[in-house]
C-alpha positions in Angstrom: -31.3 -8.3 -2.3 -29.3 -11.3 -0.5 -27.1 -11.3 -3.6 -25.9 -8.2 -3.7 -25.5 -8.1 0.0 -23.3 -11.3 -0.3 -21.7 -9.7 -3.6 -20.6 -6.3 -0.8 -19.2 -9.0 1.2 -17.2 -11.0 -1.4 -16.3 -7.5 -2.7 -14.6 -6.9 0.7 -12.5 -9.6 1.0 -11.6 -9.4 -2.3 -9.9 -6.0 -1.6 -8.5 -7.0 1.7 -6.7 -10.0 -0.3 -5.5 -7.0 -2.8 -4.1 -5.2 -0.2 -2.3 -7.6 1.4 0.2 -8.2 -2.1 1.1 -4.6 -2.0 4.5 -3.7 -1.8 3.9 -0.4 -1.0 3.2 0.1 2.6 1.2 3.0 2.3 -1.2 1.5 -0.6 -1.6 -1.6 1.4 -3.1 0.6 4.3 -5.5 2.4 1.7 -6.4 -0.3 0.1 -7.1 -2.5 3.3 -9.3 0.7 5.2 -11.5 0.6 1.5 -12.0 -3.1 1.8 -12.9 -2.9 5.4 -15.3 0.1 4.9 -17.0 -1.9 2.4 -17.1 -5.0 5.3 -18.4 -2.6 7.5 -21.5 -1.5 5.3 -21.9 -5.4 4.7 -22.2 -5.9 8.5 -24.6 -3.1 8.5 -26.6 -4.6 6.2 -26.6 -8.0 7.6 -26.5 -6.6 11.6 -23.5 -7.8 12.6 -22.7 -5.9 15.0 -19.2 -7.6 16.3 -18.1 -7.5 12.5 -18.6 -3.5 12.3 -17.1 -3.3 15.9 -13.6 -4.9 14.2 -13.5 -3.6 10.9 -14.1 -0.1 11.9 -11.2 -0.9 14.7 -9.3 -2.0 11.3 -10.2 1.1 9.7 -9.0 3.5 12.1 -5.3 1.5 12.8 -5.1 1.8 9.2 -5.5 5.6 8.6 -3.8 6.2 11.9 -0.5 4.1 10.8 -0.8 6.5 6.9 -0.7 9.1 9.0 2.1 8.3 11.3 4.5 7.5 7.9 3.3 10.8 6.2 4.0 13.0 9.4 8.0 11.1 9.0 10.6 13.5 7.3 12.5 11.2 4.6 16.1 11.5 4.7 17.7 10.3 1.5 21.1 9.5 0.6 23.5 7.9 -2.2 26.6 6.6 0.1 29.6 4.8 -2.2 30.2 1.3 -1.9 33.1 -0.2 -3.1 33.7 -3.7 -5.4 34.5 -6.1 -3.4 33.2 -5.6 0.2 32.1 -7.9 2.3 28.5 -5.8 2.7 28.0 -5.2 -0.9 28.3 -9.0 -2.2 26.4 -10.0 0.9 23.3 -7.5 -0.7 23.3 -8.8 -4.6 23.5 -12.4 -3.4 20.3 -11.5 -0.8 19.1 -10.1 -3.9 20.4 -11.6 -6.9 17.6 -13.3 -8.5 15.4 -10.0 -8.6 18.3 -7.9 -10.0 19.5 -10.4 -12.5 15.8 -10.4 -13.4 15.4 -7.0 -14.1 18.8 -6.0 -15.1 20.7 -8.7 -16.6 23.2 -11.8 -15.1 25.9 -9.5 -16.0 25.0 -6.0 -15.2 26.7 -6.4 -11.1 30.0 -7.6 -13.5 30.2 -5.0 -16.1 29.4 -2.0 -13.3 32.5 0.1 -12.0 30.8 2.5 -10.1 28.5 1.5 -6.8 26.4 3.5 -4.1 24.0 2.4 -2.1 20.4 3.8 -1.7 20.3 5.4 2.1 16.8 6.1 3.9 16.9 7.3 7.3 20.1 5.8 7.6 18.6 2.3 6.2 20.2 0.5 3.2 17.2 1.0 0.6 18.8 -0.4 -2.6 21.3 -0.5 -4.7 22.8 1.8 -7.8 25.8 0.7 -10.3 26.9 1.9 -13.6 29.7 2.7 -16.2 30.8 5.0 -18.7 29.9 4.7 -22.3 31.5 7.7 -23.4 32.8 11.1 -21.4 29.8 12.3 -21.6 27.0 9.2 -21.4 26.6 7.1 -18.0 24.8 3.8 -18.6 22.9 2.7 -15.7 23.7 -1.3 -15.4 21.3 -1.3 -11.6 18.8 0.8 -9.8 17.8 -1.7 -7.8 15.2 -0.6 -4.6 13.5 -3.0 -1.9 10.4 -3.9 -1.6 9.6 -1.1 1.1 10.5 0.9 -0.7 9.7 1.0 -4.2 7.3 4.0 -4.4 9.2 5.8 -6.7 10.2 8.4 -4.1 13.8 7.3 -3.8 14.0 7.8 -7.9 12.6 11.1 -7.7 14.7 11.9 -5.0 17.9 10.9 -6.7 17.2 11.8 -10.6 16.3 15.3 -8.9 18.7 15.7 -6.1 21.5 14.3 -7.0 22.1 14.9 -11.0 25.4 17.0 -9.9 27.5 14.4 -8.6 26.8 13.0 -12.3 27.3 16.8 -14.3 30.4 17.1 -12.6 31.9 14.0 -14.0 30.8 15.7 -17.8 28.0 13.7 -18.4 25.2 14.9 -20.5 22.4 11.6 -20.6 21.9 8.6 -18.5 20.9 5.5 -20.3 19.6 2.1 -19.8 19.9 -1.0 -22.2 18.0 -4.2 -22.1 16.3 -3.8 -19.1 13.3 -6.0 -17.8 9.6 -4.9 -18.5 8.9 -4.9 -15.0 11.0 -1.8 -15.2 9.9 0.2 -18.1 6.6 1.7 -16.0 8.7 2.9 -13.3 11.8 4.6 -15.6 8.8 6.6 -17.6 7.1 8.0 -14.0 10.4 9.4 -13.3 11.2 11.1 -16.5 13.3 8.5 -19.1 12.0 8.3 -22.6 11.7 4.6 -24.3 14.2 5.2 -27.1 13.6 1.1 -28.1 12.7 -1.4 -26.8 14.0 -2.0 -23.0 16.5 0.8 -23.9 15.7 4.4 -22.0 17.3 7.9 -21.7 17.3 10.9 -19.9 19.3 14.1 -19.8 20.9 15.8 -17.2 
């Protein structure tokens, strides 16, 4: 019985440690309440009564704070930035070993059109792209930080904001050559693989 009571408590802080590499906000908070619940029935089980005390305390600062961001209103933008500003270069140098990474060393080159990802009036990430063809946009960056990378944002704009795009007569965005670490993210919000590292969607 000692095993698998030690086992429960290994169990725990194995989650906890999960929790803690989430990039997500959010999941980190679900994930660290199921590992402390877990700690919780271990303490039980042991009677350990300051170690219930705390993780239930843990528990109930992690639903409360999952509720506090679920009860906020999201306010999403796409606000033009312009080659060459100070602001812009300063952002793909903070973060231009992840986009190179994902997108290619000379995707922030070959772009001629830049906006910037807006939430609640924060700078969220970063969009670029060019023209293939009148009617074809190639997507060279969609690039979102760490805070925010739960897909939302992508929904938000490939829903929201397809317009801006129609009205400039394009038909399709496409992407070529991006990184793996990609591909999971570009099929949740509606692209189809047409090769490898190359996607599409129409608009």
């Amino acid at each position: 019985m000692d095993v698998y009571i030690n086992l429960l408590g290994y169990a725990g802080s194995f989650i906890i440690l999960i929790s803690l590499t989430m990039k997500s906000i959010v999941k980190l908070r679900w994930i660290n309440a199921a590992g402390s619940l877990l700690f919780v029935i271990f303490a039980f089980l042991t009677k350990s009564t300051p170690t219930i005390v705390m993780n239930i305390g843990i528990i109930v600062i992690d639903l409360w704070y999952v509720f506090k961001i679920s009860k906020v209103k999201a306010d999403y933008r796409l606000v033009k930035a312009e080659r060459g500003s100070a602001f812009l270069d300063f952002f793909y140098e903070l973060h231009r070993k992840e986009i190179v990474g994902i997108f290619g060393e000379d995707s922030f080159a070959e772009a001629r059109g830049f906006s910037y990802f807006v939430c609640n009036g924060e700078i969220a990430g970063l969009f670029a792209w060019k023209e293939n063809s009148p009617a074809e946009c190639q997507i060279l960056i969609d690039f979102v930080t760490p805070r925010y990378r739960d897909t939302k944002i992508g929904r938000y704009f490939f829903d929201r904001q397809l317009p801006l795009f129609r009205e400039k007569g394009y038909i399709r965005f496409v992407y070529n050559n991006v990184g793996a670490a990609h591909w999971k993210y570009l099929s949740k919000i509606g692209f189809r693989e047409t090769s490898i590292g190359s996607f599409e969607k129409e608009i």
